[in-house]
mmCIF file of the N, C-alpha and C atoms, coordinates in Angstrom:
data_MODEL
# 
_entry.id   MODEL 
# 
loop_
_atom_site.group_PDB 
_atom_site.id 
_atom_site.type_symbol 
_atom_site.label_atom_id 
_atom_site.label_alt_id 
_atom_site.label_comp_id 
_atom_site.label_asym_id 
_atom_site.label_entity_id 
_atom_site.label_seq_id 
_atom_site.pdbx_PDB_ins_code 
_atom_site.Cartn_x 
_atom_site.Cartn_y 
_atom_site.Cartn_z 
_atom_site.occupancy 
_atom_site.B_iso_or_equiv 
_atom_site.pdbx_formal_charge 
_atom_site.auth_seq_id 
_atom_site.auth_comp_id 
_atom_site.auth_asym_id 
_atom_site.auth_atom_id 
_atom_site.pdbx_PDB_model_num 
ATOM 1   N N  . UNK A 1 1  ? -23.824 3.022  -9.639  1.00 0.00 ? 1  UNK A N  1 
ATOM 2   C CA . UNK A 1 1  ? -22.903 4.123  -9.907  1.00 0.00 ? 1  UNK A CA 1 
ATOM 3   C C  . UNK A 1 1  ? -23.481 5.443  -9.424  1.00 0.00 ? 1  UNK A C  1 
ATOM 4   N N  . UNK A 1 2  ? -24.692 5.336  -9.479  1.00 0.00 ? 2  UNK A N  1 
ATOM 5   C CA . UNK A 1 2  ? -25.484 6.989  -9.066  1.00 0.00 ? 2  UNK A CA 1 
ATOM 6   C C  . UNK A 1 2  ? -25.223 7.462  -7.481  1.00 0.00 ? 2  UNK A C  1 
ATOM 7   N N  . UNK A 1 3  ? -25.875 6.209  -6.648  1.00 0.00 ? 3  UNK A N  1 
ATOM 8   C CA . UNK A 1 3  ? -24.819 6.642  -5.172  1.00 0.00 ? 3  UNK A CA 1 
ATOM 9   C C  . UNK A 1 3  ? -23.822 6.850  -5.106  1.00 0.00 ? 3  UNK A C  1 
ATOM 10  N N  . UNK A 1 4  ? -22.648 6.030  -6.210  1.00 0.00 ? 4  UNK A N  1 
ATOM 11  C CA . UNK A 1 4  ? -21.106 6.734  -5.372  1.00 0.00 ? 4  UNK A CA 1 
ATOM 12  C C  . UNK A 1 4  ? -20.996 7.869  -6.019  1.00 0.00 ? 4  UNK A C  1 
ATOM 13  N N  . UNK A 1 5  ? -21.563 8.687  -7.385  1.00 0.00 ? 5  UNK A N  1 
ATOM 14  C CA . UNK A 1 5  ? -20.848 9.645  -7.858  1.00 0.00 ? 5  UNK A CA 1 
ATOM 15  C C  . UNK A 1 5  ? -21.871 10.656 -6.959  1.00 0.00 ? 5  UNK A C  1 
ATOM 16  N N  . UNK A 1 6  ? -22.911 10.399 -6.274  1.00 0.00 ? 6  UNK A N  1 
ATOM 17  C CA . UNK A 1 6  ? -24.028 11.399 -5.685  1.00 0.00 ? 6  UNK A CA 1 
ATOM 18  C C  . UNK A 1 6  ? -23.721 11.494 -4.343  1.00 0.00 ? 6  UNK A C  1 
ATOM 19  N N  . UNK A 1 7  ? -23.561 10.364 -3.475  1.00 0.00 ? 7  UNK A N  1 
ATOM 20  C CA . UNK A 1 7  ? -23.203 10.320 -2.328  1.00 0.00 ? 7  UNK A CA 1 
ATOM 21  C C  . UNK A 1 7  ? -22.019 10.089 -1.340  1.00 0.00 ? 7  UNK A C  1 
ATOM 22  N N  . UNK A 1 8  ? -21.269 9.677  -1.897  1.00 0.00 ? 8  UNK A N  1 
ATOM 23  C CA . UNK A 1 8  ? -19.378 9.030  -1.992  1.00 0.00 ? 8  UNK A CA 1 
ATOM 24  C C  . UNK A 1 8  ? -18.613 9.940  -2.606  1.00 0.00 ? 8  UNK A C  1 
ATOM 25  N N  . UNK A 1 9  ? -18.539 9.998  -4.000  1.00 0.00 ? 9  UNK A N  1 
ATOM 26  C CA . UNK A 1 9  ? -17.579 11.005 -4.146  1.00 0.00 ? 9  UNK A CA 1 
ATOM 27  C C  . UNK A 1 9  ? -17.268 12.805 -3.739  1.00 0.00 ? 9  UNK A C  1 
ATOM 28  N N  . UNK A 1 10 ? -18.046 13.251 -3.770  1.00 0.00 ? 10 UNK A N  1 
ATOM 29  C CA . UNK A 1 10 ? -18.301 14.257 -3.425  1.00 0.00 ? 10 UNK A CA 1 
ATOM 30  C C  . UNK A 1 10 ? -17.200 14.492 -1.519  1.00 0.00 ? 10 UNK A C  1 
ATOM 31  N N  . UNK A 1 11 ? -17.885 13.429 -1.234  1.00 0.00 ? 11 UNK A N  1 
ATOM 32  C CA . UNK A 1 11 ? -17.517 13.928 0.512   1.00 0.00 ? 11 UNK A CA 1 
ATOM 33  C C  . UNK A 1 11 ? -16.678 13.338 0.266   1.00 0.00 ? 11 UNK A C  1 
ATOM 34  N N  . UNK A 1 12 ? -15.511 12.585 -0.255  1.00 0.00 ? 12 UNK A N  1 
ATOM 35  C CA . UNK A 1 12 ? -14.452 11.860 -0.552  1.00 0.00 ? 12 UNK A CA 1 
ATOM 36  C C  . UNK A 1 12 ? -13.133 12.855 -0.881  1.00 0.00 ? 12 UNK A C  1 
ATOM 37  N N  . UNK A 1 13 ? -13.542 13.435 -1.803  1.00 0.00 ? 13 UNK A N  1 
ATOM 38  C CA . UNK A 1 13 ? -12.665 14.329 -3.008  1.00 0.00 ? 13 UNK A CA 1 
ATOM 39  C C  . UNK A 1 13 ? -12.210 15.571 -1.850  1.00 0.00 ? 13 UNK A C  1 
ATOM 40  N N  . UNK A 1 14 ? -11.275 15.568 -2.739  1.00 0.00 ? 14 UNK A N  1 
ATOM 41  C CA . UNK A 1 14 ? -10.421 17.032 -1.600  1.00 0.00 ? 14 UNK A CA 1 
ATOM 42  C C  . UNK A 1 14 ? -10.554 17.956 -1.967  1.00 0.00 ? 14 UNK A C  1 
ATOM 43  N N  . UNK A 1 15 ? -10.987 18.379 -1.210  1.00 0.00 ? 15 UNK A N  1 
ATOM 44  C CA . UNK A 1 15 ? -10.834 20.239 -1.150  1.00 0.00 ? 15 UNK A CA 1 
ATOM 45  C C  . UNK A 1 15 ? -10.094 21.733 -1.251  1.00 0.00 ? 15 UNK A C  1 
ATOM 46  N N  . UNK A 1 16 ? -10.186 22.572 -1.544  1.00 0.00 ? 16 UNK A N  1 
ATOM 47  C CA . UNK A 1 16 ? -9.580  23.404 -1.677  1.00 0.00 ? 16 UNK A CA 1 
ATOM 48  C C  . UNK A 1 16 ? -8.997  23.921 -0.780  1.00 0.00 ? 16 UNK A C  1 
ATOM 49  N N  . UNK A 1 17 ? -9.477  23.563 0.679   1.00 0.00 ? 17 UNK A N  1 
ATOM 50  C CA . UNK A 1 17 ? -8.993  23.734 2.407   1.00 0.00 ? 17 UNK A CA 1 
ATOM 51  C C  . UNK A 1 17 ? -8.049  22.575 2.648   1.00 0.00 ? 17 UNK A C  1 
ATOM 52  N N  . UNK A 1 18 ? -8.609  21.414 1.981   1.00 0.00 ? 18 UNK A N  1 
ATOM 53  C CA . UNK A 1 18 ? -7.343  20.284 2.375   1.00 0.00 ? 18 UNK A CA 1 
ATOM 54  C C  . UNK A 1 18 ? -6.104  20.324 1.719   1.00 0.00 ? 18 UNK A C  1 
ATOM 55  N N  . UNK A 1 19 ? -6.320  21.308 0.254   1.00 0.00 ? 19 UNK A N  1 
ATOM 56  C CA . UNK A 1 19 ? -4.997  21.439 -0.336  1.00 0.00 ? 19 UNK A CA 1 
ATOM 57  C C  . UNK A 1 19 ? -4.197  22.842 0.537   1.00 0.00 ? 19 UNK A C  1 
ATOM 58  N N  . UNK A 1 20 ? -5.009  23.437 0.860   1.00 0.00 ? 20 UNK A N  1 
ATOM 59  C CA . UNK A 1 20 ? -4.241  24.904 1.583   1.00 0.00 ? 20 UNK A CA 1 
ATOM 60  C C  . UNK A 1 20 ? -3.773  23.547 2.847   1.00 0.00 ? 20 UNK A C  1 
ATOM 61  N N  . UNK A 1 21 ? -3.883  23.096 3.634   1.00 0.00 ? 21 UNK A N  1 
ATOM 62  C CA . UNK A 1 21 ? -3.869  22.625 4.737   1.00 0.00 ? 21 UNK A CA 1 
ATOM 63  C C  . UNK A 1 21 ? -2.323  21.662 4.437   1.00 0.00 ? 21 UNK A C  1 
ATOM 64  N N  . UNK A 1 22 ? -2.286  21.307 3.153   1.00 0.00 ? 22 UNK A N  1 
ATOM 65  C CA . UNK A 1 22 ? -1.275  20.139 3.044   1.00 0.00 ? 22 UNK A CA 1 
ATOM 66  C C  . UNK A 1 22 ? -0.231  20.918 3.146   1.00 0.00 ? 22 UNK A C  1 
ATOM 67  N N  . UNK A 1 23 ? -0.562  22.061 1.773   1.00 0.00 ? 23 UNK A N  1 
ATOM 68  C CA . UNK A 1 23 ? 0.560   23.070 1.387   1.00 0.00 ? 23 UNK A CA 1 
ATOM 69  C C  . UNK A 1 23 ? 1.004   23.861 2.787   1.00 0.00 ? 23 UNK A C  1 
ATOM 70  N N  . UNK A 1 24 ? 0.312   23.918 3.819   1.00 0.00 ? 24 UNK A N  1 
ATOM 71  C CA . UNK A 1 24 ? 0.967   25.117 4.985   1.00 0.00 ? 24 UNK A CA 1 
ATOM 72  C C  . UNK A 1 24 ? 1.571   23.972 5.523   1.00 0.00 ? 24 UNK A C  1 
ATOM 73  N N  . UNK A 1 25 ? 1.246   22.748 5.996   1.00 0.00 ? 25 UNK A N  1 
ATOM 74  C CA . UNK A 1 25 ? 1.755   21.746 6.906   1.00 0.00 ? 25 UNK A CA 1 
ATOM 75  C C  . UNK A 1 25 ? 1.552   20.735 6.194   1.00 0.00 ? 25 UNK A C  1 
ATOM 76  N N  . UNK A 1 26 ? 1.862   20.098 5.635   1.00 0.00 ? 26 UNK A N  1 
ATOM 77  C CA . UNK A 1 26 ? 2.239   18.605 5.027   1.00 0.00 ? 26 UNK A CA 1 
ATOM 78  C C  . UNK A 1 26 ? 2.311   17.627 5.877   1.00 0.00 ? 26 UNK A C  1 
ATOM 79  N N  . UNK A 1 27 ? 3.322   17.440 6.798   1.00 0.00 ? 27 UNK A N  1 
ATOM 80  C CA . UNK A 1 27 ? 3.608   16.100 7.804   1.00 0.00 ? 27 UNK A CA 1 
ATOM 81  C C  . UNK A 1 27 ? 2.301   16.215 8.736   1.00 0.00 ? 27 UNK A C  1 
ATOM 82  N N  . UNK A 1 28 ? 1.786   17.290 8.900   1.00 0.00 ? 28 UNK A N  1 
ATOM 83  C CA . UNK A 1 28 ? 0.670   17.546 10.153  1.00 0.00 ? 28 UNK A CA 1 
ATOM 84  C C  . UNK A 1 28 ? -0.504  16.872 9.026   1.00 0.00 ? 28 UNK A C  1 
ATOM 85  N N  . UNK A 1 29 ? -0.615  17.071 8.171   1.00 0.00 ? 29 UNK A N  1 
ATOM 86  C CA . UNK A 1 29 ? -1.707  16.950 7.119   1.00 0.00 ? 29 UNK A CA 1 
ATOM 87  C C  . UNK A 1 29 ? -1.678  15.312 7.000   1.00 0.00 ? 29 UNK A C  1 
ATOM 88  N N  . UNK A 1 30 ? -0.765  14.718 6.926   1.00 0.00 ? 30 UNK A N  1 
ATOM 89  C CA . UNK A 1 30 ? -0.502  12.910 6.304   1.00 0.00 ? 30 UNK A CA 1 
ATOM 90  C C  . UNK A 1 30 ? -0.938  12.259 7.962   1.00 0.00 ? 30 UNK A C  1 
ATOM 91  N N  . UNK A 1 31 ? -0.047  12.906 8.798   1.00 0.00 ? 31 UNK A N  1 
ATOM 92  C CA . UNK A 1 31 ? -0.176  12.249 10.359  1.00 0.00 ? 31 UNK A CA 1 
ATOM 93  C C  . UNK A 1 31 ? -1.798  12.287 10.812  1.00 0.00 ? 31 UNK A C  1 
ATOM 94  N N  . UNK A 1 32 ? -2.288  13.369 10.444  1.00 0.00 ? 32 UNK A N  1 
ATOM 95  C CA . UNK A 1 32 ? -3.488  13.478 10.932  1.00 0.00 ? 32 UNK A CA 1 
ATOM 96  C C  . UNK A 1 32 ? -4.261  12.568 10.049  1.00 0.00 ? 32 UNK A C  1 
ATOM 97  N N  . UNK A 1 33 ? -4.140  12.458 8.953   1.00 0.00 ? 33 UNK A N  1 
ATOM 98  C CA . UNK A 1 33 ? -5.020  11.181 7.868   1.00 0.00 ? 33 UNK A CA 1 
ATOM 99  C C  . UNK A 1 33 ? -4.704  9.953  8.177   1.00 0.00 ? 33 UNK A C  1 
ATOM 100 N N  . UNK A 1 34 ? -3.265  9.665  8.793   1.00 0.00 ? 34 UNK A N  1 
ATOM 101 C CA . UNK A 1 34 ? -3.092  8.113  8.846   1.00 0.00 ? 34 UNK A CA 1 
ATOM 102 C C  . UNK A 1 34 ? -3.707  7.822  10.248  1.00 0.00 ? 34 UNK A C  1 
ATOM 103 N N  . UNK A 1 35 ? -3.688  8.907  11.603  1.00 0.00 ? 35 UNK A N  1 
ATOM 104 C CA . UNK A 1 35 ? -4.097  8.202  12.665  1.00 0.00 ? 35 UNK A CA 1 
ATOM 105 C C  . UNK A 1 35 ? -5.892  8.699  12.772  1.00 0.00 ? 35 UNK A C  1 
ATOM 106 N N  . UNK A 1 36 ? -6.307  8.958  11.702  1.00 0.00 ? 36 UNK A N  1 
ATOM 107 C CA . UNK A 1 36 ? -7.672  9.007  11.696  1.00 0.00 ? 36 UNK A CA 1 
ATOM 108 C C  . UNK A 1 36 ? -8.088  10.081 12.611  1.00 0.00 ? 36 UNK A C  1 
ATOM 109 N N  . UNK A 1 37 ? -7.719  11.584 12.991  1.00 0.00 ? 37 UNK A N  1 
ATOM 110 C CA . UNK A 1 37 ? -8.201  12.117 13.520  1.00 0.00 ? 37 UNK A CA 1 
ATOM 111 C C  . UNK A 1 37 ? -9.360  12.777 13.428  1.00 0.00 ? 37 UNK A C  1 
ATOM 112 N N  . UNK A 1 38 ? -9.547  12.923 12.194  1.00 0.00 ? 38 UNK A N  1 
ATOM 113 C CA . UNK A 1 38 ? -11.244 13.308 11.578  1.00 0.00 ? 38 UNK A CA 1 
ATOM 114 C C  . UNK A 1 38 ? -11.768 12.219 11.005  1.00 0.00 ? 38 UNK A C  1 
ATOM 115 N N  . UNK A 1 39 ? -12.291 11.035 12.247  1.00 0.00 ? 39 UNK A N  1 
ATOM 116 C CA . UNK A 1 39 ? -12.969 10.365 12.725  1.00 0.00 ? 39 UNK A CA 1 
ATOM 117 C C  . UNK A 1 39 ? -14.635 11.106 12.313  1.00 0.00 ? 39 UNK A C  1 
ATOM 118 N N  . UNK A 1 40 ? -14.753 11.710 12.967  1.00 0.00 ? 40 UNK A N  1 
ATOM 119 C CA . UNK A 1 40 ? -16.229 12.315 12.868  1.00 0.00 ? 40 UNK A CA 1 
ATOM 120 C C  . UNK A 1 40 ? -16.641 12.750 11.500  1.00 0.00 ? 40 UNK A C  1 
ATOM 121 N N  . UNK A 1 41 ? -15.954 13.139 10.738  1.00 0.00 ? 41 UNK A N  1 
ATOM 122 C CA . UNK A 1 41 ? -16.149 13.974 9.386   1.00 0.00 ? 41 UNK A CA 1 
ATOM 123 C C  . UNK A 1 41 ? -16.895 12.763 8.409   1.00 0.00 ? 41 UNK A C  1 
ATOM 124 N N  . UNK A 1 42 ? -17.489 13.693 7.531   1.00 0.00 ? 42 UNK A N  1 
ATOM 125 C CA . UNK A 1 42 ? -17.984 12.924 6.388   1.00 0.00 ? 42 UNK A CA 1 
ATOM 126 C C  . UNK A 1 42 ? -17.421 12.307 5.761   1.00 0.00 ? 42 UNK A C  1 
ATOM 127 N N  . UNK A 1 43 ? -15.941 12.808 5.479   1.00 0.00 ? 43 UNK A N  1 
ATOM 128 C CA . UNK A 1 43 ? -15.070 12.439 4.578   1.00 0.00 ? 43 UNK A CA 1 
ATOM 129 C C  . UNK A 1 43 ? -15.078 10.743 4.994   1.00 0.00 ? 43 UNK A C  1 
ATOM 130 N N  . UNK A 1 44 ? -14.448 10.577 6.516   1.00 0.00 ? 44 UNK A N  1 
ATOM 131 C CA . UNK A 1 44 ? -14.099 9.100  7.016   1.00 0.00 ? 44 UNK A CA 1 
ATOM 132 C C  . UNK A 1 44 ? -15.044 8.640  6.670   1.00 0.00 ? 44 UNK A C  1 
ATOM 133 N N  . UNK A 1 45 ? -16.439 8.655  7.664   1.00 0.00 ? 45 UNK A N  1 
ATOM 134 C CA . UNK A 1 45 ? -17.449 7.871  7.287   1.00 0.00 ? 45 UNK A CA 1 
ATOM 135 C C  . UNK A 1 45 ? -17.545 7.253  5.950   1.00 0.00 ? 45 UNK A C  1 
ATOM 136 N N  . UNK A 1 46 ? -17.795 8.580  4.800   1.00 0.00 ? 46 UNK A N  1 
ATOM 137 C CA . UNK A 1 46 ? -17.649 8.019  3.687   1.00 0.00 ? 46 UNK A CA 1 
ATOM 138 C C  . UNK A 1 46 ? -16.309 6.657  3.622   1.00 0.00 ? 46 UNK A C  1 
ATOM 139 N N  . UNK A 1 47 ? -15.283 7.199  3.707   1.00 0.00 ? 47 UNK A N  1 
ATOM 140 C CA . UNK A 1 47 ? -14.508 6.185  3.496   1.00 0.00 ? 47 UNK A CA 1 
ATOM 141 C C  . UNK A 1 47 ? -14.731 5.125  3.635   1.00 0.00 ? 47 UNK A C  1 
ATOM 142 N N  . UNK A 1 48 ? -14.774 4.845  5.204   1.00 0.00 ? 48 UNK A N  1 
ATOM 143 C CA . UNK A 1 48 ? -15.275 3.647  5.873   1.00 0.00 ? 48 UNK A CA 1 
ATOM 144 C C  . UNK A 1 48 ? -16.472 2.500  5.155   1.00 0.00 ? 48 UNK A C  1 
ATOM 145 N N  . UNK A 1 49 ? -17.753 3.278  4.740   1.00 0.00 ? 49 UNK A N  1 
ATOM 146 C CA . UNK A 1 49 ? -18.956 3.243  4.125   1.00 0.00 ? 49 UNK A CA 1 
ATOM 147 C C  . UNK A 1 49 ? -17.774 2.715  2.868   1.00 0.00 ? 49 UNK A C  1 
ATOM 148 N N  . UNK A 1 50 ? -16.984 2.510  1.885   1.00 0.00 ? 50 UNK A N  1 
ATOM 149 C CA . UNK A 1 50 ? -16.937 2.492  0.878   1.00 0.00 ? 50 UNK A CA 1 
ATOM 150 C C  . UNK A 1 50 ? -15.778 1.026  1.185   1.00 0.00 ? 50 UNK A C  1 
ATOM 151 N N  . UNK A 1 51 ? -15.339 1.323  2.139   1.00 0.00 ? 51 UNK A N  1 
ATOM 152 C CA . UNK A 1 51 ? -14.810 -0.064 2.937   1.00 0.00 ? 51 UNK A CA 1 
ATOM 153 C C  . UNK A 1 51 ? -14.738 -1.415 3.038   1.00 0.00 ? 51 UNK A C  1 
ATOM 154 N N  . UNK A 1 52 ? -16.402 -0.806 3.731   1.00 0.00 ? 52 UNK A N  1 
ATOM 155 C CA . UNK A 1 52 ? -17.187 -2.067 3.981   1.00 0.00 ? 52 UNK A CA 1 
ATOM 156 C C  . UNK A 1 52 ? -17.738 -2.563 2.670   1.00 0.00 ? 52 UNK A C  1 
ATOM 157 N N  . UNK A 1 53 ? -18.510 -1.645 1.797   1.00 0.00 ? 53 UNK A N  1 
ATOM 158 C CA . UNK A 1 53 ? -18.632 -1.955 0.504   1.00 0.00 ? 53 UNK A CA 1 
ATOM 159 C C  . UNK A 1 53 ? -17.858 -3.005 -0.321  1.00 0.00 ? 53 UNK A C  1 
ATOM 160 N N  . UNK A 1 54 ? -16.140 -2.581 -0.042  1.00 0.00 ? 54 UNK A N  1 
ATOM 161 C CA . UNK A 1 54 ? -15.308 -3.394 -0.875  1.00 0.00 ? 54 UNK A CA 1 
ATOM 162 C C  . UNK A 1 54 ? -15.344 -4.901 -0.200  1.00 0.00 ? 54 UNK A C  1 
ATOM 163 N N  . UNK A 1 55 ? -15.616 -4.949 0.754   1.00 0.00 ? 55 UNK A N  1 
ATOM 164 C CA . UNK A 1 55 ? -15.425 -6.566 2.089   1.00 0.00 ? 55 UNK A CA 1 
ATOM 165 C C  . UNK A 1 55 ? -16.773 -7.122 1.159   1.00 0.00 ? 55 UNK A C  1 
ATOM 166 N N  . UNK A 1 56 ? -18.024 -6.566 0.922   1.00 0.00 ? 56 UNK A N  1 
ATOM 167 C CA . UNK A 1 56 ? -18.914 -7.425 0.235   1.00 0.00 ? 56 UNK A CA 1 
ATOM 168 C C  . UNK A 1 56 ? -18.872 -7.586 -1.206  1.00 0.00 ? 56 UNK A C  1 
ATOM 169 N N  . UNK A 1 57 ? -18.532 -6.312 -1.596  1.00 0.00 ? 57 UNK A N  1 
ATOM 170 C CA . UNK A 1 57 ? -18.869 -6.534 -3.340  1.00 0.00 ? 57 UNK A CA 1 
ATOM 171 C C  . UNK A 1 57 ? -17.698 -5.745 -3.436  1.00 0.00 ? 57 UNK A C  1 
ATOM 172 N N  . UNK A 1 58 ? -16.587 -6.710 -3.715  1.00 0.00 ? 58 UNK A N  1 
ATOM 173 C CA . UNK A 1 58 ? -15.282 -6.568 -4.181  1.00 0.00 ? 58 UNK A CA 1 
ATOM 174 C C  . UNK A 1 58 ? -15.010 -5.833 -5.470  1.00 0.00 ? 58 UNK A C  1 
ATOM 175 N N  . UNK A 1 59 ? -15.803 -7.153 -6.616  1.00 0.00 ? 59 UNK A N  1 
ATOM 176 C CA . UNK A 1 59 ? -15.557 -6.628 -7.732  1.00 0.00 ? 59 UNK A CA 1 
ATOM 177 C C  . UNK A 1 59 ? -16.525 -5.114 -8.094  1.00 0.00 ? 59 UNK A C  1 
ATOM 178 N N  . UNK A 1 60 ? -17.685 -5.711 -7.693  1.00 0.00 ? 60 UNK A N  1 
ATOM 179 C CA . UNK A 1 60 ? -18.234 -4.241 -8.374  1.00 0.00 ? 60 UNK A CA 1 
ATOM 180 C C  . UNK A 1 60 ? -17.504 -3.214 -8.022  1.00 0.00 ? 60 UNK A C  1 
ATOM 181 N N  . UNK A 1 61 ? -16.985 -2.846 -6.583  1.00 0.00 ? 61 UNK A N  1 
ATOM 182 C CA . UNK A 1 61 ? -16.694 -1.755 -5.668  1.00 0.00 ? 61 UNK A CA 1 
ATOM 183 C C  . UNK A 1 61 ? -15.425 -1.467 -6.628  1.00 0.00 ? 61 UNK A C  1 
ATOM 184 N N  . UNK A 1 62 ? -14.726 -2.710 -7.161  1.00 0.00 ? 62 UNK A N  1 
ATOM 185 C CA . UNK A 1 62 ? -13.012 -1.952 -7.826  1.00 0.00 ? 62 UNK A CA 1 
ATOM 186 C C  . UNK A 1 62 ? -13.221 -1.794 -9.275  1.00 0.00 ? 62 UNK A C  1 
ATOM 187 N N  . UNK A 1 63 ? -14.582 -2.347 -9.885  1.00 0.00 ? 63 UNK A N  1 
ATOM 188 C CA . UNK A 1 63 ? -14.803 -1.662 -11.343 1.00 0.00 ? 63 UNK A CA 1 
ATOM 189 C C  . UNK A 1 63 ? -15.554 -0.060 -11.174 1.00 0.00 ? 63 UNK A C  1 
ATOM 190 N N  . UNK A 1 64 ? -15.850 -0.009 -10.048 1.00 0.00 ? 64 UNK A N  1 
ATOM 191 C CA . UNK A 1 64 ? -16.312 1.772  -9.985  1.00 0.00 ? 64 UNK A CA 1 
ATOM 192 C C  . UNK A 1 64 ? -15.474 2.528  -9.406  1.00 0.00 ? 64 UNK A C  1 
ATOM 193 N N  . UNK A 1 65 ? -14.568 2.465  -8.939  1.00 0.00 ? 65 UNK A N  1 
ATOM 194 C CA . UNK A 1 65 ? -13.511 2.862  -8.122  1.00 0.00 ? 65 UNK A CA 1 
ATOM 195 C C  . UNK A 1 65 ? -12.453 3.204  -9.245  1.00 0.00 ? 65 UNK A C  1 
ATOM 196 N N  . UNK A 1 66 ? -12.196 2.250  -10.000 1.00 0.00 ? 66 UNK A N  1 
ATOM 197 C CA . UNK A 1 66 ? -11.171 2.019  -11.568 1.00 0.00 ? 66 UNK A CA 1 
ATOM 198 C C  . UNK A 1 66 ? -11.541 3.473  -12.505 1.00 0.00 ? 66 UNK A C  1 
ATOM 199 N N  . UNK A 1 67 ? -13.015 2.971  -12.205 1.00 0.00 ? 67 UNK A N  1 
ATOM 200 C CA . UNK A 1 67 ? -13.947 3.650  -13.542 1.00 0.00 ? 67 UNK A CA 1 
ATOM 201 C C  . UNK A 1 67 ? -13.258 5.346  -12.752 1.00 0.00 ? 67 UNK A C  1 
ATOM 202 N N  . UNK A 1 68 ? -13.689 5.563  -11.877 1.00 0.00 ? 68 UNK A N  1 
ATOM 203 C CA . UNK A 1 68 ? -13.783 7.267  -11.417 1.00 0.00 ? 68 UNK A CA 1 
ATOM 204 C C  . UNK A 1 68 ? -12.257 7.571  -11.272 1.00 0.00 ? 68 UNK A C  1 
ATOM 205 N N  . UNK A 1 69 ? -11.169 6.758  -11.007 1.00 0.00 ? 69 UNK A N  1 
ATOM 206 C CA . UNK A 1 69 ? -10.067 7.063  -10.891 1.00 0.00 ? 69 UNK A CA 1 
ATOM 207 C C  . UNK A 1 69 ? -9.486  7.360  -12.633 1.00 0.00 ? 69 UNK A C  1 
ATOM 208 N N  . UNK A 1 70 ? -9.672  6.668  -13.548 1.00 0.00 ? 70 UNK A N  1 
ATOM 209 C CA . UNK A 1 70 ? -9.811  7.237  -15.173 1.00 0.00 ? 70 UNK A CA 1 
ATOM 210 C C  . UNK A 1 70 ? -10.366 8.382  -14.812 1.00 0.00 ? 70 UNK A C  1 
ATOM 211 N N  . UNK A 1 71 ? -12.097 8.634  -14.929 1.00 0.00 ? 71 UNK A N  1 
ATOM 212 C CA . UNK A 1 71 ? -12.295 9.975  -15.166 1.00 0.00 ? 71 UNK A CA 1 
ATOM 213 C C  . UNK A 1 71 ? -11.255 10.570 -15.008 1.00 0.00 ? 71 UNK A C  1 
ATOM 214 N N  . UNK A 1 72 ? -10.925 10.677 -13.268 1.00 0.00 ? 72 UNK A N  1 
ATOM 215 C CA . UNK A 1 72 ? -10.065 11.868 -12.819 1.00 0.00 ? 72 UNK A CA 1 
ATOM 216 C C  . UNK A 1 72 ? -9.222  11.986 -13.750 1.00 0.00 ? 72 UNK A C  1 
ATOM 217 N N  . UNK A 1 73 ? -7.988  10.832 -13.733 1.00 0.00 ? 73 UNK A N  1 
ATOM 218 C CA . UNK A 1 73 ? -7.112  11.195 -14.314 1.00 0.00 ? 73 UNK A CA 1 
ATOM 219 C C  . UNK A 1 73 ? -7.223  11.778 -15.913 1.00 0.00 ? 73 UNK A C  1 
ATOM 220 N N  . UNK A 1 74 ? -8.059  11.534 -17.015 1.00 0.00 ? 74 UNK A N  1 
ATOM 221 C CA . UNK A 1 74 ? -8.260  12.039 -17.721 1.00 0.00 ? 74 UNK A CA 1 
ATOM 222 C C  . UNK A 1 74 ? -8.666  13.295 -17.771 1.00 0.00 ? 74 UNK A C  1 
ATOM 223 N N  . UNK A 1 75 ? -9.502  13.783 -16.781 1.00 0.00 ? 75 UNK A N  1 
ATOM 224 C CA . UNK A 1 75 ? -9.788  15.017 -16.572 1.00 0.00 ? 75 UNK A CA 1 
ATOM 225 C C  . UNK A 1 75 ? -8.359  15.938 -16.321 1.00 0.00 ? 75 UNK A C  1 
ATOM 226 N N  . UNK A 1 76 ? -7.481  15.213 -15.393 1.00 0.00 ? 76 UNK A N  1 
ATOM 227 C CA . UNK A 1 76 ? -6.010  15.748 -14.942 1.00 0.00 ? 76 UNK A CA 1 
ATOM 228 C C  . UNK A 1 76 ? -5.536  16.146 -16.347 1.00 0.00 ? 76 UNK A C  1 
ATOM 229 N N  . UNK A 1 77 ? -4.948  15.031 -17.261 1.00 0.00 ? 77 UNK A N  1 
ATOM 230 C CA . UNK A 1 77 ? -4.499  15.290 -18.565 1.00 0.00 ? 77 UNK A CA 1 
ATOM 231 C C  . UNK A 1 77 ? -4.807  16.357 -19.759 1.00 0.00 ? 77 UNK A C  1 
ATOM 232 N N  . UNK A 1 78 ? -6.216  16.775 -19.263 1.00 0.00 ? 78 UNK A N  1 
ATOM 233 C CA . UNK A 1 78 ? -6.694  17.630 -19.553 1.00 0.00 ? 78 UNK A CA 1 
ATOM 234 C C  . UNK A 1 78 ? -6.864  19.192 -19.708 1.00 0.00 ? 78 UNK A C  1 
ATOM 235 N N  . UNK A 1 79 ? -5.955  19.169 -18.395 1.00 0.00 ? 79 UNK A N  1 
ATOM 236 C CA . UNK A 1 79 ? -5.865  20.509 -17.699 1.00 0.00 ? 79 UNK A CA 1 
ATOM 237 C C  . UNK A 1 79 ? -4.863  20.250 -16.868 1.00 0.00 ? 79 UNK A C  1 
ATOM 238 N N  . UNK A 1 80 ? -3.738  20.223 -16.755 1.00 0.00 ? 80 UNK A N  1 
ATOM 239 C CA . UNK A 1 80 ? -2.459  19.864 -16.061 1.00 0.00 ? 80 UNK A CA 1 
ATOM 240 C C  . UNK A 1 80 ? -2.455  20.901 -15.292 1.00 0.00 ? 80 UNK A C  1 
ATOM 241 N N  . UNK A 1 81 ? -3.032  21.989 -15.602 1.00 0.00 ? 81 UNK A N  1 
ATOM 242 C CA . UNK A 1 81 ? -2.321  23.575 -15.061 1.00 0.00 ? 81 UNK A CA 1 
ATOM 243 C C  . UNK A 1 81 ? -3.063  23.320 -13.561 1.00 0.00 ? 81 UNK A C  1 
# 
C-alpha cells in the first residue's frame, strides 16, 4: 500500500490544471485522454505501471484500488462543497 499511496496516487489524481482544462474544453479534455496524447507524462506511465500491476496481481491491485476509491469518496461526502 505504501508505493501506491507514495508513488501512484499522487501522479494519478487530478489536478487543479486538469480541472481548469476540462471546465474551458471538455470534449478536447476526454479526446485527448482516450487517444492517449500525454503519452509521455507521469500521469500515463503511472497508469500503465498500475496496468500491468492488475495483469499480475489482480486481486491485490482491486483490494487497493477499492480501498483508495472509499477513501476518496468518503472524503467527497465529507466536503461536497
Amino acid at each position: 500500500m505504501a508505493v501506491y499511496s507514495v508513488l501512484i496516487e499522487p501522479n494519478i489524481s487530478i489536478t487543479q490544471e486538469d480541472i481548469d482544462e476540462f471546465q474551458d474544453e471538455p470534449q478536447t479534455f476526454i479526446k485527448n485522454d482516450l487517444e492517449e496524447s500525454d503519452s509521455e507524462t507521469r500521469r500515463r506511465q503511472c497508469m500503465k505501471f498500475v496496468q500491468q500491476l492488475s495483469k499480475k496481481f489482480p486481486s491485490e491491485m482491486l483490494a487497493l484500488v477499492a480501498q483508495q476509491i472509499n477513501t476518496l469518496l468518503a472524503l467527497y461526502c465529507q466536503n461536497r462543497a
